[in-house]
C-alpha positions in Angstrom: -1.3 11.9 -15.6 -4.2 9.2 -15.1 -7.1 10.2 -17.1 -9.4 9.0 -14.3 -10.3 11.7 -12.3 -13.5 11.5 -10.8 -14.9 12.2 -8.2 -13.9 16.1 -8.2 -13.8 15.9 -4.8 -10.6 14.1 -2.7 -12.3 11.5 -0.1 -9.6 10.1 2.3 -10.2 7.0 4.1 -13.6 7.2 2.4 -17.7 7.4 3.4 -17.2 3.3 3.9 -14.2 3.0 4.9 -14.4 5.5 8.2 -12.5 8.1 6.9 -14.1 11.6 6.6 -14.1 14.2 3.8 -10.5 15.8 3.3 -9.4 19.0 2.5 -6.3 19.7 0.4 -5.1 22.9 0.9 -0.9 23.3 0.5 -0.8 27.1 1.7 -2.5 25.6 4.8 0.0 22.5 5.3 1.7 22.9 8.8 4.5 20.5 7.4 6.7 19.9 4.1 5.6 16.4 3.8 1.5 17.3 4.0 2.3 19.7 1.5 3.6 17.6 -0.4 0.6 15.1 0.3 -1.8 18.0 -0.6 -0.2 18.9 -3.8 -1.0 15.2 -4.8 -4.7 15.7 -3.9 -4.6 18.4 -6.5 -3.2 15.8 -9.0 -5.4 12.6 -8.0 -8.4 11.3 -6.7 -8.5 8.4 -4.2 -11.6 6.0 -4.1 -12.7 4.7 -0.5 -10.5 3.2 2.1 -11.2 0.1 4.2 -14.3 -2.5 3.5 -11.9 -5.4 2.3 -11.9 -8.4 3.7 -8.9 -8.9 5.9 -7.5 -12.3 5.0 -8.5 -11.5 1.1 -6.4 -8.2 1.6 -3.3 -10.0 3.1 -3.2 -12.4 0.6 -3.4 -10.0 -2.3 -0.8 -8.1 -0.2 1.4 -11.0 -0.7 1.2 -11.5 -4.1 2.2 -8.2 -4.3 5.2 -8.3 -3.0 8.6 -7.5 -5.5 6.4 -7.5 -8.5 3.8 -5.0 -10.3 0.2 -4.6 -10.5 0.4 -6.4 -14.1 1.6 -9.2 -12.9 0.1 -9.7 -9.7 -3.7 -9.0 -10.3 -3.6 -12.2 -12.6 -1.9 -14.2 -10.1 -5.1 -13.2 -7.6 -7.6 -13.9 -10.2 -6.5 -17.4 -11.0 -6.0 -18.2 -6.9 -9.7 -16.5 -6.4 -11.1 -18.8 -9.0 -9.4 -22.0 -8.1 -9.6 -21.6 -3.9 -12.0 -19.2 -3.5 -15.3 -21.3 -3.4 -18.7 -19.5 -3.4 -18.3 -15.9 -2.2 -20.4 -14.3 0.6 -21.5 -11.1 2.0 -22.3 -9.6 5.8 -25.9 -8.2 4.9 -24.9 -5.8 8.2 -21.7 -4.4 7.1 -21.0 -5.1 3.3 -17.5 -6.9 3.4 -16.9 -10.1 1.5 -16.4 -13.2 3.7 -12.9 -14.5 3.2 -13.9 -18.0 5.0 -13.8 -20.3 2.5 -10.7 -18.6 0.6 -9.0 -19.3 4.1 -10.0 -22.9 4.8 -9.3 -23.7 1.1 -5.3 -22.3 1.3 -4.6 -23.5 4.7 -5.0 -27.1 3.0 -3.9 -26.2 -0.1 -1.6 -28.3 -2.1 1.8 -25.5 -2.5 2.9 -27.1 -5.5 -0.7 -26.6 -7.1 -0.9 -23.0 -5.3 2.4 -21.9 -6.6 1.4 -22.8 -10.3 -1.8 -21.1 -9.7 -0.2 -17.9 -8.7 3.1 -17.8 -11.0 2.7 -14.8 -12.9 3.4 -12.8 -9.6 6.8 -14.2 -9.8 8.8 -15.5 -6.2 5.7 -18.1 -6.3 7.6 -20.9 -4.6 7.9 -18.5 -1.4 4.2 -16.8 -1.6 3.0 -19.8 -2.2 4.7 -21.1 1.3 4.0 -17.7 3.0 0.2 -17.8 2.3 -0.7 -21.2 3.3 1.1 -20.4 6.6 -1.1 -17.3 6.5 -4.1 -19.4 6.4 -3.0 -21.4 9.1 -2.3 -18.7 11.2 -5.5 -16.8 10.5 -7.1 -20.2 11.3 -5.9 -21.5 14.7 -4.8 -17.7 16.2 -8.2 -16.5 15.3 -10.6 -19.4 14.5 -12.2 -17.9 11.4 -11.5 -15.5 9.0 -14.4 -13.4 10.2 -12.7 -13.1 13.2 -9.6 -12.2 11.7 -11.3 -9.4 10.1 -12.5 -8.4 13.4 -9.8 -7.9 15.1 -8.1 -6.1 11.9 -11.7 -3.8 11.8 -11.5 -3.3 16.1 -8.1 -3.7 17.6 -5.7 -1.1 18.0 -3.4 -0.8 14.8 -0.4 -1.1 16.6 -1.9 -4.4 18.1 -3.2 -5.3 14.8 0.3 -4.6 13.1 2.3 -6.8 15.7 0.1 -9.9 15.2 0.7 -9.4 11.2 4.5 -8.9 11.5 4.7 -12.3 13.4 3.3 -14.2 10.3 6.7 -15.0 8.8 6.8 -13.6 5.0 4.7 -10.6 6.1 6.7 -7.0 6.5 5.8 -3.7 7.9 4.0 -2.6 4.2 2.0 -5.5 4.2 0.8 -5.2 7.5 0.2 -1.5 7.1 -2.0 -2.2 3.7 -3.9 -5.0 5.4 -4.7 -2.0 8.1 -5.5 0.6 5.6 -7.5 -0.9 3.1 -8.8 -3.6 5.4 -8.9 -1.9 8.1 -10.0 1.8 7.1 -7.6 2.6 9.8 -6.8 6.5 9.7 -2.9 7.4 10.2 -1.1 4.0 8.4 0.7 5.4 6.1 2.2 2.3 3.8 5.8 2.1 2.6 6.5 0.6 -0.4 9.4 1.0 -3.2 7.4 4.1 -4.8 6.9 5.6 -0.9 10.7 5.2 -0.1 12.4 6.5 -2.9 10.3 9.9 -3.3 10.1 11.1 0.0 13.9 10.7 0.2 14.8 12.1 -3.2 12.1 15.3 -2.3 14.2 15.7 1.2 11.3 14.9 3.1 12.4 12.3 5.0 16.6 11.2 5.2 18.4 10.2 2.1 19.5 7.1 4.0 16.3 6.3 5.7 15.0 2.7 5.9 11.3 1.7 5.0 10.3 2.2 8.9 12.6 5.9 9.3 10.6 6.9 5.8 7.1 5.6 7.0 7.7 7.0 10.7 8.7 10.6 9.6 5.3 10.3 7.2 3.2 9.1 10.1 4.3 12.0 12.2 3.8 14.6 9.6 1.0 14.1 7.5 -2.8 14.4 9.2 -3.7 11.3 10.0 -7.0 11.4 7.5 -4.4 12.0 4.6 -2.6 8.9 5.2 -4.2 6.6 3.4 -4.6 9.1 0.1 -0.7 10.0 0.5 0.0 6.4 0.2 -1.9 5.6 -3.0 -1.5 8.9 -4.3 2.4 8.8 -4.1 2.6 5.5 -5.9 0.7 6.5 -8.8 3.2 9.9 -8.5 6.3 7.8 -8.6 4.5 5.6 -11.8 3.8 8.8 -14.0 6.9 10.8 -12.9 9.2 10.3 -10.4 10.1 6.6 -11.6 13.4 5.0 -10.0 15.9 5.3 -13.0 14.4 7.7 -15.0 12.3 10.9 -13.3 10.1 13.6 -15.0 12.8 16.0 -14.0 15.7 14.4 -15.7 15.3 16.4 -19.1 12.8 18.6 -17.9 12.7 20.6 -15.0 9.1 21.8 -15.5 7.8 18.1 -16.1 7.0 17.5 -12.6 4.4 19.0 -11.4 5.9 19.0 -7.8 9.7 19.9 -8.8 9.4 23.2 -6.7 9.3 21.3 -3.5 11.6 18.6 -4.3 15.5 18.7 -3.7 16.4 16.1 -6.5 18.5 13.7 -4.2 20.2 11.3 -6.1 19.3 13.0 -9.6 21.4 14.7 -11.5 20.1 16.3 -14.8 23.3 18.3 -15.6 24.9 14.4 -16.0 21.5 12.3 -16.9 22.7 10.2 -13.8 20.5 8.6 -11.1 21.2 7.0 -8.0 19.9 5.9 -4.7 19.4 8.7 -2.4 21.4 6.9 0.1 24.3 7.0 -2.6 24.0 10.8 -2.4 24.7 11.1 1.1 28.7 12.3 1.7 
C-alpha cells in the first residue's frame, strides 16, 4: 500500500476542482459497487480533481495510452520542453494556458514529435493523433482557451461527443480530459485497471466492454465519488489486484477487499488466471 497518505481526510473532485468534501462510509453504501468505492477511500487518499488545462490534459491523455506511468511521464516532459514555449497562468482562475503548447503541435514536424515522445511507445500513431488534436482544438474552437472552456462549461455528454470525434481519442480519454480537466462530477474513467476489477469483483458482467463496465459504475456510485473511484481503483489494481497475478492468488487475506470480491477468472486452488470474460460458461 502507497506510503503517501495524506490528507487524512478523502476530498473528491476536490476544493479546486468543484467537487465537495466526501464521505466514505461502506455500512452506508446503497450499492455493491459504492461500497466497493468506499472501502477504497479507507485505503487511499485522492488529491483535487479538475484545474488542468484541457488541451495539456488530452495530450497527456494520449501519451498515456497502452503504456504505464513510467514510461509516459518522460514522453510528456521531453514534448513540454521542446513545444511547450513560455507557460502562462489565468490570474482569475489558476489553470495553465495550453495556447502555445497547441499552436506549437498543430505545426509540428511528426517525425521530430514522434522522437520527442518515444518512450511512451506507439509514438508513430500519438505522434499523428496529437497533431490532429491540435488542429482540431485549433480551427473547431479557435484557441486553446476556448477549448478549455467548453471542456470547464458544456454539458459532459456534449463535451465527450466533440472528444470522441477526434480520431485516436476513446471513451477513457475523453472521460479523463472531463474529470481532471474538467472537475466534472459523475465521469467515472475506464481504463485496463477499471475493467478488469470491477468484472473480477462481480460488480459489473464478466463479459462487459469498457462502456458496459463504465456505465454500470456511472449508475452506481454517487456521482461526487466518481472521480476518487477512478484513481483510487487503479492504484488498487497496481498494489493488489494486478492482471496476471492478484493479492488473492496465495493469499486469501492479502487483499484488503477479498470479502466483497467473487474472484472471477482467479483460481487459487490451480494458481490460474484468466479474463473474466473467459470465466463466463
Amino acid at each position: 500500500m502507497s506510503d503517501d497518505r495524506e490528507p487524512s481526510v478523502n476530498i473528491s473532485g476536490g476544493e479546486s476542482g468543484g467537487g465537495v468534501a466526501t464521505e466514505f462510509d461502506p455500512a452506508t453504501a446503497d450499492k455493491r459497487a459504492e461500497r466497493v468505492v468506499d472501502r477504497l477511500g479507507e485505503l487511499y487518499w485522492q488529491k483535487t480533481y479538475g484545474g488542468q488545462d484541457a488541451f495539456t490534459c488530452l495530450v497527456r491523455t494520449i501519451l498515456s495510452q497502452n503504456t504505464s506511468d513510467v514510461a509516459s511521464q518522460p514522453a510528456h516532459d521531453a514534448l513540454i520542453k521542446r513545444y511547450g514555449g513560455e507557460s502562462s497562468t489565468d490570474a482569475d482562475e489558476g489553470r495553465e494556458d495550453g495556447a502555445d503548447l497547441a499552436t506549437s503541435l498543430s505545426n509540428a514536424d511528426r517525425t521530430e514529435l514522434a522522437e520527442t515522445i518515444s518512450s511512451a511507445g506507439l509514438y508513430n500513431q500519438k505522434s499523428e493523433v496529437i497533431i490532429a488534436a491540435a488542429e482540431w482544438v485549433l480551427e473547431e474552437f479557435g484557441s486553446a482557451r476556448a477549448f478549455d472552456a467548453f471542456v470547464t462549461d458544456e454539458s459532459p455528454a456534449a463535451v465527450r461527443e466533440s472528444l470522441l470525434s477526434v480520431t485516436g481519442v476513446g471513451p477513457k480519454t475523453a472521460d479523463c480530459v472531463l474529470l481532471f480537466a474538467g472537475g466534472r462530477a459523475g465521469v467515472f474513467p475506464v481504463d485496463t485497471h477499471v475493467h478488469r476489477i470491477y468484472r473480477r469483483m462481480g460488480v459489473a458482467p464478466a463479459d462487459a466492454d469498457h462502456e458496459e463496465v463504465r456505465a454500470a459504475l456511472e449508475r452506481e456510485v454517487p456521482a461526487e465519488k466518481c472521480g476518487f473511484g477512478h484513481t483510487a481503483t487503479i492504484q488498487f489494481g497496481r498494489e493488489y489486484c494486478t492482471a496476471r497475478n492478484p493479492a488473492c492468488l496465495e493469499d486469501p487475506d492479502a487483499c484488503p477487499l477479498g470479502d466483497v470480491c467473487e474472484q472471477v477468472g482467479v483460481y487459487p486452488e490451480t494458481g490460474d488466471v484468466i479474463d473474466p470474460a473467459e470465466a463466463v460458461e
